[in-house]
N, CA, C and O of each residue as an XYZ file, in Angstrom:
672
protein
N      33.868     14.675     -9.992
C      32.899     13.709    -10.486
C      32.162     13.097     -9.298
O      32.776     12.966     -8.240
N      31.198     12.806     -9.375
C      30.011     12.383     -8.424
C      30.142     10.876     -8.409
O      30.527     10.299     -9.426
N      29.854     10.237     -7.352
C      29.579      9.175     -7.545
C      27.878      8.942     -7.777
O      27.217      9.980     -7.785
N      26.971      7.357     -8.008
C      26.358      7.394     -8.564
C      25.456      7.573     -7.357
O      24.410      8.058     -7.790
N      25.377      7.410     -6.071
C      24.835      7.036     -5.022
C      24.966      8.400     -4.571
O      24.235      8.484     -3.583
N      25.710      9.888     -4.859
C      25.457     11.449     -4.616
C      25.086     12.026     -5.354
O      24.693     13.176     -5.156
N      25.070     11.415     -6.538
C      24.167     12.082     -7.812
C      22.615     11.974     -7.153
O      21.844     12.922     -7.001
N      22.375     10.610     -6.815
C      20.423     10.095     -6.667
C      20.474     10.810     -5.606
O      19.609     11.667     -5.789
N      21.031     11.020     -4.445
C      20.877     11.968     -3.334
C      21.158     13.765     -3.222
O      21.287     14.527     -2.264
N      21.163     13.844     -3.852
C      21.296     15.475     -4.045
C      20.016     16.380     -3.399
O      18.894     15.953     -3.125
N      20.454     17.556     -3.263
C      19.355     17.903     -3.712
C      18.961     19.269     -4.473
O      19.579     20.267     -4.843
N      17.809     18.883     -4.517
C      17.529     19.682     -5.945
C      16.595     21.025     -5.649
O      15.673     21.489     -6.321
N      17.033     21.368     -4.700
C      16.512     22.951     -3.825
C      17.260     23.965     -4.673
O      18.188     23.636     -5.411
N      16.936     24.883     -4.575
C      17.958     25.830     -5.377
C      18.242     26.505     -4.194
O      17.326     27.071     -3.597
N      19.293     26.524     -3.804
C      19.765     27.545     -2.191
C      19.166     28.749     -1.791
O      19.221     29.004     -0.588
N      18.640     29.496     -2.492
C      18.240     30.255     -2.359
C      16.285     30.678     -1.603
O      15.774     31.691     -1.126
N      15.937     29.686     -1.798
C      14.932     28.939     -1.512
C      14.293     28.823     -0.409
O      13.239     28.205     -0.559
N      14.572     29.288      1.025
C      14.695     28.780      2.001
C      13.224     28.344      2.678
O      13.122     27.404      3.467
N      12.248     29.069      2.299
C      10.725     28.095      2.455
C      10.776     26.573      2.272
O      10.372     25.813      3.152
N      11.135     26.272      1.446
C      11.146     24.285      1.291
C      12.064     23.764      2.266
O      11.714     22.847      3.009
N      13.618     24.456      2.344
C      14.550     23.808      3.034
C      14.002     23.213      5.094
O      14.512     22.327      5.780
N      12.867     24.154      5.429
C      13.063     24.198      6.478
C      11.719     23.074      7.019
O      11.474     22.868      8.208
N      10.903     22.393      5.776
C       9.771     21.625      5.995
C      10.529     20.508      5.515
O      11.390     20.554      4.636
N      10.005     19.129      6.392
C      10.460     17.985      6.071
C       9.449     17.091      5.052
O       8.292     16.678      5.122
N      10.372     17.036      4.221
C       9.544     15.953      2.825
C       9.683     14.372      3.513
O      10.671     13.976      4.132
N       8.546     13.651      3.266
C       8.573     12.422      3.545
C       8.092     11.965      1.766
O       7.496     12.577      0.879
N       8.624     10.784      1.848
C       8.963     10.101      0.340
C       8.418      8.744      0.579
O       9.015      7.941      1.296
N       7.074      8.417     -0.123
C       6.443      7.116      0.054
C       5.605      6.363     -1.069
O       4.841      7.008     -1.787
N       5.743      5.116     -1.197
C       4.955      4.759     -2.463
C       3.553      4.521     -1.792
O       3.495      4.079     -0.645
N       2.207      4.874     -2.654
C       1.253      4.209     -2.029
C      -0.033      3.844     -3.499
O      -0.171      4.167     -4.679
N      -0.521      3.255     -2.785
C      -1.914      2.814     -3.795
C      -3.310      2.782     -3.334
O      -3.581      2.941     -2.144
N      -4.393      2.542     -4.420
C      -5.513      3.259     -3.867
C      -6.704      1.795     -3.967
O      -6.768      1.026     -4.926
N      -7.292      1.743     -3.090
C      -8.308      0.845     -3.230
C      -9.519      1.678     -3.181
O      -9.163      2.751     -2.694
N     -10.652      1.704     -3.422
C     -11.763      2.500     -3.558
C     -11.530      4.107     -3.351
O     -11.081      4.853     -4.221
N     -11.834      4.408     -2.329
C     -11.615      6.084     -2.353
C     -10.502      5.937     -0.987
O     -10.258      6.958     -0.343
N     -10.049      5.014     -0.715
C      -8.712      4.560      0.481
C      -7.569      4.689     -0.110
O      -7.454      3.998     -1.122
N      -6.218      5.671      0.316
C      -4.720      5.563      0.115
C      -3.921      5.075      0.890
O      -3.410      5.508      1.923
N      -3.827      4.125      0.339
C      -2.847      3.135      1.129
C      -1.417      3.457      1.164
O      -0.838      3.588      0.086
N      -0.563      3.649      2.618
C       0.829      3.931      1.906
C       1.862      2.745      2.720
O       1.702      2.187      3.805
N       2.585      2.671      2.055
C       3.704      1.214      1.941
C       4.605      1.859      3.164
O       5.139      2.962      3.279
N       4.554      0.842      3.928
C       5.781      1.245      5.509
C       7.008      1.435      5.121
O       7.451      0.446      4.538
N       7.828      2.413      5.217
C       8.934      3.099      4.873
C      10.232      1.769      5.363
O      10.222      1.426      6.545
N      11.025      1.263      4.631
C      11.548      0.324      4.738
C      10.811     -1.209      4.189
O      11.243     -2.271      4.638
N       9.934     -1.187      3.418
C       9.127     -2.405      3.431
C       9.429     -2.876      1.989
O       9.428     -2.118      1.019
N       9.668     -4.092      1.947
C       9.361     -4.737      0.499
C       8.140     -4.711     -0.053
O       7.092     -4.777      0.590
N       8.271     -4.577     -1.721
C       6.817     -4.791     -2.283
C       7.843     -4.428     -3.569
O       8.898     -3.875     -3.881
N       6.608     -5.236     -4.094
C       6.811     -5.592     -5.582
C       5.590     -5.478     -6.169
O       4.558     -5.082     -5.627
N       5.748     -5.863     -7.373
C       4.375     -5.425     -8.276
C       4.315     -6.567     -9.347
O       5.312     -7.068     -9.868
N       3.093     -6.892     -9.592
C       3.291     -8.026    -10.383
C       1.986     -8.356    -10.747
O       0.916     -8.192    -10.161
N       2.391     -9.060    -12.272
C       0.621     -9.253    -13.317
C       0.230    -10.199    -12.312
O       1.001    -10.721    -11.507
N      -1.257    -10.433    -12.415
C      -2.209    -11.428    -12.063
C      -1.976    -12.817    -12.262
O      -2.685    -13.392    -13.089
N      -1.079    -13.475    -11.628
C      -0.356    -15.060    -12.114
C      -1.979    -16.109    -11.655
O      -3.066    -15.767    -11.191
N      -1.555    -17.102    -11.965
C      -2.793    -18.403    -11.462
C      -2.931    -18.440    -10.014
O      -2.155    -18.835     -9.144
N      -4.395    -17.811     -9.943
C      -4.496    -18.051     -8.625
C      -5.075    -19.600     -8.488
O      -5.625    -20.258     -9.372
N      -4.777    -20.009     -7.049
C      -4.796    -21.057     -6.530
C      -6.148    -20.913     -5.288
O      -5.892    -20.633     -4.117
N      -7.405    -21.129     -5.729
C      -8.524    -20.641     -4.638
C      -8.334    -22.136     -3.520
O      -8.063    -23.303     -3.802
N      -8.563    -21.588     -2.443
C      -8.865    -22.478     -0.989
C     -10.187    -22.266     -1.215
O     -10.768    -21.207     -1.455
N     -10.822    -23.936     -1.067
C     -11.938    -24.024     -0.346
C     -12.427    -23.685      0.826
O     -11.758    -23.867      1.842
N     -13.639    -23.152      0.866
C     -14.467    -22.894      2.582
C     -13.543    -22.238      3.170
O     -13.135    -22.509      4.299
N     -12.860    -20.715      2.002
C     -12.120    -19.510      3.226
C     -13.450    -18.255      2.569
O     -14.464    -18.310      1.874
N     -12.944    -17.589      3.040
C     -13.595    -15.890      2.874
C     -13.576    -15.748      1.233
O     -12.770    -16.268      0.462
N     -14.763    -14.842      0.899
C     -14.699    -14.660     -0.531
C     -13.601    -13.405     -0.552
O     -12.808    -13.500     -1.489
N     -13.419    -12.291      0.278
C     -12.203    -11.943     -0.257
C     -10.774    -12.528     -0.192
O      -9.789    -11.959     -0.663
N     -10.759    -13.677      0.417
C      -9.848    -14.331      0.139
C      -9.158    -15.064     -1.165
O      -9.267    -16.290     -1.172
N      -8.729    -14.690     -1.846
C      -8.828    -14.892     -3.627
C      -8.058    -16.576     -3.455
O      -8.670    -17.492     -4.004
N      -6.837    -16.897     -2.752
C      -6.184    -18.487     -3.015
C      -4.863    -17.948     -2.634
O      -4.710    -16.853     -2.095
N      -3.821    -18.850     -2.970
C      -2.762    -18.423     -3.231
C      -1.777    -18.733     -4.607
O      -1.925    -19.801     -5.202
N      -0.895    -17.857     -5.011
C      -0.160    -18.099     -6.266
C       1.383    -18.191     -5.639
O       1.769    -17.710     -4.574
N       1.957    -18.758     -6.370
C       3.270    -19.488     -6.917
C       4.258    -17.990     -7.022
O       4.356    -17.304     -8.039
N       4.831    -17.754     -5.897
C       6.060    -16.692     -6.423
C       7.546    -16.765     -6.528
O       8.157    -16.039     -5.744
N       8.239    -17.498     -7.339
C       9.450    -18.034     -7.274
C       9.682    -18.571     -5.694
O      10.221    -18.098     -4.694
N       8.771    -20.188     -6.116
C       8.772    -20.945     -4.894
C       7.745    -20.330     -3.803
O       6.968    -21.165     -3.341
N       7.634    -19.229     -3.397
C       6.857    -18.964     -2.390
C       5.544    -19.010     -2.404
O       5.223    -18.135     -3.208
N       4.127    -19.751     -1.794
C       3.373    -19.396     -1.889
C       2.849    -18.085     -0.887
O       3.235    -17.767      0.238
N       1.711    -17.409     -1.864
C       1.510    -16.255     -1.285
C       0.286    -15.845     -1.348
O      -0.244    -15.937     -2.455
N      -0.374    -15.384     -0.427
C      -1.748    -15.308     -0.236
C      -2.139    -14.229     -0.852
O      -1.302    -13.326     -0.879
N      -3.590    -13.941     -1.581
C      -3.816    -13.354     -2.447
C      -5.233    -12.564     -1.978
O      -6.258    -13.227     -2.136
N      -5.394    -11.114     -1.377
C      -6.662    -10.652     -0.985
C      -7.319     -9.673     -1.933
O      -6.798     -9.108     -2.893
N      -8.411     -9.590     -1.539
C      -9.396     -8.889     -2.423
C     -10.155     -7.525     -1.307
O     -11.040     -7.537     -0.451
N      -9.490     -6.734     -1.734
C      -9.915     -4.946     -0.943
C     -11.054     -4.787     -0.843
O     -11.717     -4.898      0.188
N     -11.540     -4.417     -2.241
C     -12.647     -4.085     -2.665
C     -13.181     -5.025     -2.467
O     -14.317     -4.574     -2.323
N     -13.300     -6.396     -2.293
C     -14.684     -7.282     -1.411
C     -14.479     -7.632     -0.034
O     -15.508     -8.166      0.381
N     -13.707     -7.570      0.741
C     -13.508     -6.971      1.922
C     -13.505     -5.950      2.455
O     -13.242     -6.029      3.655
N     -13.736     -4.734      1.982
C     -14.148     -3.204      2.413
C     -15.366     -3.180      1.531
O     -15.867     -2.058      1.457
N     -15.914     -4.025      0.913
C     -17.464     -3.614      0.221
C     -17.036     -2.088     -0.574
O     -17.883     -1.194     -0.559
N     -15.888     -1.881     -1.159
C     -16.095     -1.148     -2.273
C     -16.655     -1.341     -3.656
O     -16.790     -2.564     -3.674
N     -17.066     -0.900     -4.829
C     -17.173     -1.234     -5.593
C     -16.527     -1.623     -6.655
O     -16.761     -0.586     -7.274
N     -15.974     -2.175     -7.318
C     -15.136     -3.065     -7.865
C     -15.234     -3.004     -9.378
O     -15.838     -3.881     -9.995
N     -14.530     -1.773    -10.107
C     -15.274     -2.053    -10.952
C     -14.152     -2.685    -12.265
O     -12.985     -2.317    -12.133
N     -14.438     -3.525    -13.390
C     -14.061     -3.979    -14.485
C     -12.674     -3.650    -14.554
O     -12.572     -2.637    -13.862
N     -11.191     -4.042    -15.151
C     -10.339     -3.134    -15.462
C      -9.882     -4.281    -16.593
O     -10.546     -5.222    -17.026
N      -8.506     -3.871    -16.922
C      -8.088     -4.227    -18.136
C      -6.956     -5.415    -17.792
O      -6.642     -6.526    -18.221
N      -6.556     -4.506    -16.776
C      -5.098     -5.701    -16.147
C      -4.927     -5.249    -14.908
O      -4.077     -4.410    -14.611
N      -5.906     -5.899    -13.924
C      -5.675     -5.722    -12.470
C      -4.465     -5.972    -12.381
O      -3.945     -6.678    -13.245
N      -3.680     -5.437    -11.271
C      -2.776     -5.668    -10.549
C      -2.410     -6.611     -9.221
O      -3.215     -6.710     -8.295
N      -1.450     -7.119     -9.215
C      -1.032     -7.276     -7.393
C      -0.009     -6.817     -7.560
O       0.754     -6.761     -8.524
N       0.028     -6.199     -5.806
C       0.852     -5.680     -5.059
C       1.613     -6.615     -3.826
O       0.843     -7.006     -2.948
N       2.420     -6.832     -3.750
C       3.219     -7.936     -2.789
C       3.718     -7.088     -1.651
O       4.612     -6.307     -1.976
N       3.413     -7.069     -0.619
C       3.942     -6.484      0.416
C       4.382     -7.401      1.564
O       3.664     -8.023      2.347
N       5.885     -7.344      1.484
C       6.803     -7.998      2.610
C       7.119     -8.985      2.160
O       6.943     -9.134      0.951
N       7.563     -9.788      2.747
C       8.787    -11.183      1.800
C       8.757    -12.499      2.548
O       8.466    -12.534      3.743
N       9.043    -13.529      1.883
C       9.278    -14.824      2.613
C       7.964    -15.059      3.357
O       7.069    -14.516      2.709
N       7.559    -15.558      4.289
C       6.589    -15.396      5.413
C       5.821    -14.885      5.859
O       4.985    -15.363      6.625
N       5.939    -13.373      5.357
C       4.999    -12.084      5.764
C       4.456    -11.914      4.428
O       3.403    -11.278      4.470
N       4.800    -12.255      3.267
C       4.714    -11.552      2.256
C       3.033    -11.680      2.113
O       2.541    -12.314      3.046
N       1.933    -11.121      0.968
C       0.987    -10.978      0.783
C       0.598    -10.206      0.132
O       0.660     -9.028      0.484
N      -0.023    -10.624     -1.221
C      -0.452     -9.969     -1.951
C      -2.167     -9.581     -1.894
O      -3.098    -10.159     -1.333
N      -2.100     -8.027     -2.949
C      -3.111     -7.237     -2.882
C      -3.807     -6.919     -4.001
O      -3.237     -5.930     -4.462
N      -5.057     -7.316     -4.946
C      -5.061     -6.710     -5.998
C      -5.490     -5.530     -6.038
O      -6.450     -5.334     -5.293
N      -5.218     -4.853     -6.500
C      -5.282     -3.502     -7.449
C      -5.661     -3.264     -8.394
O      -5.775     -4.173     -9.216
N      -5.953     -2.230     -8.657
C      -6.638     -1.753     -9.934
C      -5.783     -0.572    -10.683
O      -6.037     -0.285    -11.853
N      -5.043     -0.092    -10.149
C      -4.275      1.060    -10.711
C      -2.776      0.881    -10.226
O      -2.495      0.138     -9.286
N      -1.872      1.583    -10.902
C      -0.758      1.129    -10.684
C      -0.240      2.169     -9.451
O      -0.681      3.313     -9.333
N       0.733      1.595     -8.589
C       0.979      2.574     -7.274
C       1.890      3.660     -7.611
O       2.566      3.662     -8.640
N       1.900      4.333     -6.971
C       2.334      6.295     -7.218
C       3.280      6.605     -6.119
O       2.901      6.420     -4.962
N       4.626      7.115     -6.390
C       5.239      7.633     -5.409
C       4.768      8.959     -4.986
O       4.638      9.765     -5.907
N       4.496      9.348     -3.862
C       4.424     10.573     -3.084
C       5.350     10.887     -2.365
O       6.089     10.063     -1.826
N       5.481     12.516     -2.211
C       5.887     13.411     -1.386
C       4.784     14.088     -0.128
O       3.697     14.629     -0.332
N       5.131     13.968      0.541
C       4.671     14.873      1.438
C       5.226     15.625      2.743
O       6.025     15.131      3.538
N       4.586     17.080      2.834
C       4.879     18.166      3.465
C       4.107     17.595      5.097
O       3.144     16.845      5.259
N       5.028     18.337      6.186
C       4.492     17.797      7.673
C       3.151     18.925      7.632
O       2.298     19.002      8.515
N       3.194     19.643      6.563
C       1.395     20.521      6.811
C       0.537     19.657      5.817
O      -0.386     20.170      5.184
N       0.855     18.382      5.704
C       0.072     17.271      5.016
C      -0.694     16.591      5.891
O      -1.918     16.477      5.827
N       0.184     16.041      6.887
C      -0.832     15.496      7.639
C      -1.651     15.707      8.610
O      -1.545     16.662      9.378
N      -2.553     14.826      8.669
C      -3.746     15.164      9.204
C      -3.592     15.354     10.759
O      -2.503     15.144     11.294
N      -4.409     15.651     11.292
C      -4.361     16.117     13.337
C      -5.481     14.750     13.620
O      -5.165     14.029     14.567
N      -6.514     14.445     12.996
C      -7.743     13.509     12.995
C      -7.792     12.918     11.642
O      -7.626     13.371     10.509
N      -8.060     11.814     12.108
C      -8.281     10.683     11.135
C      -9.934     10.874     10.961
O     -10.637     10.988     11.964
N     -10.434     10.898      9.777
C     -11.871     10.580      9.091
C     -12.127      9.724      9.752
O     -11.193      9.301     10.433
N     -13.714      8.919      9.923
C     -14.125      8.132      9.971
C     -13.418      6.481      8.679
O     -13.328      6.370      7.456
N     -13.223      5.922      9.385
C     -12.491      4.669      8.219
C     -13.110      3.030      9.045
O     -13.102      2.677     10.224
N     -13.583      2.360      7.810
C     -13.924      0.972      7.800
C     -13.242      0.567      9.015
O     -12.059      0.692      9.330
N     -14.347     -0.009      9.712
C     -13.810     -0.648     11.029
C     -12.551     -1.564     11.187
O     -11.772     -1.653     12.137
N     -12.571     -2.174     10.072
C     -11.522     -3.435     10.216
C     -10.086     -2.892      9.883
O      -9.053     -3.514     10.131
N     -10.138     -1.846      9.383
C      -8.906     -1.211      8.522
C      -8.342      0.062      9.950
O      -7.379      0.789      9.704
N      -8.949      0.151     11.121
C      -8.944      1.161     11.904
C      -7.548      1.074     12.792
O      -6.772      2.012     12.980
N      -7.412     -0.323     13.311
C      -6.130     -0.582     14.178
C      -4.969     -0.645     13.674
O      -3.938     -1.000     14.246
N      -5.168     -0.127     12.028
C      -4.350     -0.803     10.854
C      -3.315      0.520      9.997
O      -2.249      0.609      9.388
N      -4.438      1.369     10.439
C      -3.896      3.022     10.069
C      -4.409      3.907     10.794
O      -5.598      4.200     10.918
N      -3.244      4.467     11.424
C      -2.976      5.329     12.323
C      -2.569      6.612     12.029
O      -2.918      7.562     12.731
N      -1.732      6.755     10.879
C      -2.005      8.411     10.818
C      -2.234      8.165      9.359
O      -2.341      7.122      8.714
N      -2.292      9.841      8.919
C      -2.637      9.855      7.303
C      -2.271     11.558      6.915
O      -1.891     12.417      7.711
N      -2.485     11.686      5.653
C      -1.853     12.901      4.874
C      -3.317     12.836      3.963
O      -3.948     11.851      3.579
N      -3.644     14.628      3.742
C      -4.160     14.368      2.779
C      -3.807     15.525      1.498
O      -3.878     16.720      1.783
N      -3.460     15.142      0.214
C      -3.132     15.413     -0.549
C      -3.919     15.540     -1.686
O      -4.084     14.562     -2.415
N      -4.447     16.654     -1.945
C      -5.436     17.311     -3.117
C      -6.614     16.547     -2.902
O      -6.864     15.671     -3.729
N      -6.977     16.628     -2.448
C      -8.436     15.894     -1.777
C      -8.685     14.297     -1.361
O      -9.607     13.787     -0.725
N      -7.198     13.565     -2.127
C      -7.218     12.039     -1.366
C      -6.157     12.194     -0.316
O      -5.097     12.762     -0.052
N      -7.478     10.970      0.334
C      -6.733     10.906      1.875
C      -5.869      9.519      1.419
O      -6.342      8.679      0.653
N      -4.386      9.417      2.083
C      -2.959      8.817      1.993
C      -3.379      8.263      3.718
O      -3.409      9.060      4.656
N      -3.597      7.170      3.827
C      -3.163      6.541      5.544
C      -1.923      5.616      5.582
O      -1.849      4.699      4.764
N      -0.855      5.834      6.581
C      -0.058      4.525      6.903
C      -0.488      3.542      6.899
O      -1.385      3.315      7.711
N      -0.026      2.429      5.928
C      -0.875      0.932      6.350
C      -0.091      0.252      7.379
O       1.073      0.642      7.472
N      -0.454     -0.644      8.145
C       0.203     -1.567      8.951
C      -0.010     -2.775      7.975
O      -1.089     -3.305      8.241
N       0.607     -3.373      6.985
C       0.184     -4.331      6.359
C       0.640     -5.738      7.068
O      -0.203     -6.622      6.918
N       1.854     -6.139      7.843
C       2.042     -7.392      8.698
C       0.865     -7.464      9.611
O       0.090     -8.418      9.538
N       0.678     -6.381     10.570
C      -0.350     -6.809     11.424
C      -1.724     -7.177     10.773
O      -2.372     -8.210     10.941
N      -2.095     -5.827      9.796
C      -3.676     -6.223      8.733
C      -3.780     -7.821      8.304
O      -4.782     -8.526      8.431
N      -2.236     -8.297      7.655
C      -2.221     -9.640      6.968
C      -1.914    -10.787      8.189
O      -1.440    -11.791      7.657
N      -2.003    -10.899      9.241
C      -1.574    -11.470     10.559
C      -3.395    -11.405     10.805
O      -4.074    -12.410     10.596
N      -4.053    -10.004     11.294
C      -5.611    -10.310     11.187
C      -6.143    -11.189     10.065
O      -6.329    -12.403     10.140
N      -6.341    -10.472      9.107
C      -6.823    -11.617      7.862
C      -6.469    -13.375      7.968
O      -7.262    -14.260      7.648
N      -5.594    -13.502      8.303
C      -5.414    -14.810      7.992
C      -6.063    -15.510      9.254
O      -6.668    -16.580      9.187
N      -5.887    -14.856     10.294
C      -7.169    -15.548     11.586
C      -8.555    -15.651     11.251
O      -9.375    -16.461     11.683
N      -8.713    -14.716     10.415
C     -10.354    -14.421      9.695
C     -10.704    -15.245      8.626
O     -11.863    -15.185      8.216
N      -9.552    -16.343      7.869
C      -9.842    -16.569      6.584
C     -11.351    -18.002      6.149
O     -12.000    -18.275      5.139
N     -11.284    -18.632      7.834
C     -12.387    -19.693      7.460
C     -13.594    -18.761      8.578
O     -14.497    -19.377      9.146
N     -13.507    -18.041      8.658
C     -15.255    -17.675      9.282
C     -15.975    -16.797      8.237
O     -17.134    -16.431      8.431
């Protein structure tokens, strides 16, 4: 009998197989802001969560949305798509995304719900595309997968910039 913690770790190669066995799978959640894939730092908290009352600051950045109430924590609340000048369009039940905890934490809205990926080391890229200036020191490598491009986010350092940026 298995325990429950060698059951979720298995794997599910069939031995015989040996093309897959010898490429390394990387396993990552990520989400998409305009035609950008964002992927969550391997070890990182994040959570997901409806659109609670935001709390707007006066005289900060319009993508700066306020902050909301997260069991006790307040947490700052940004806007992608009006800070990358994507287009933004209508949805039904935006999302936030909470990335990191206590102090670091910071939320992201979204528009679609985030997607676990796999990816193969013949995923990623050798050169990074051209990408929004501000988002550049922020992602450093990337994968691209059926025609969307997946970048590492640095989200502490991105949310460490932003908040120096929030009254100019």
């Amino acid at each position: 009998m298995l325990y429950p913690s060698q059951a979720l770790n298995r794997s599910f190669v069939h031995k015989t197989d040996t093309s897959l066995e010898t490429e390394t799978v990387s396993r990552r959640l990520g989400f998409v802001i305009g035609n950008l894939g964002f992927l969550i730092a391997k070890k990182s908290m994040s959570e997901l969560s409806e659109v609670l009352s935001i709390c707007p600051i006066p005289f900060t950045a319009d993508w700066f949305l306020g902050l909301i109430n997260l069991r006790g924590n307040l947490i700052p609340v940004f806007d992608l798509y009006k800070l990358l000048q994507f287009e933004s369009k209508k949805v039904k039940k935006p999302m936030l995304i909470i990335l990191g905890e206590g102090d670091t934490a910071a939320a992201i809205v979204i528009h679609h719900l985030p997607i676990h990926l796999s990816f193969l080391e013949t995923d990623k890229l050798t050169h990074l595309p051209p990408l929004p200036v501000i988002m550049q020191p922020y992602m450093n490598n990337g994968y691209d997968q059926n025609g969307q491009l997946w970048l590492q986010f640095d989200h502490l350092g991105f949310f460490q910039y932003l908040a120096s940026k929030l009254t100019t």
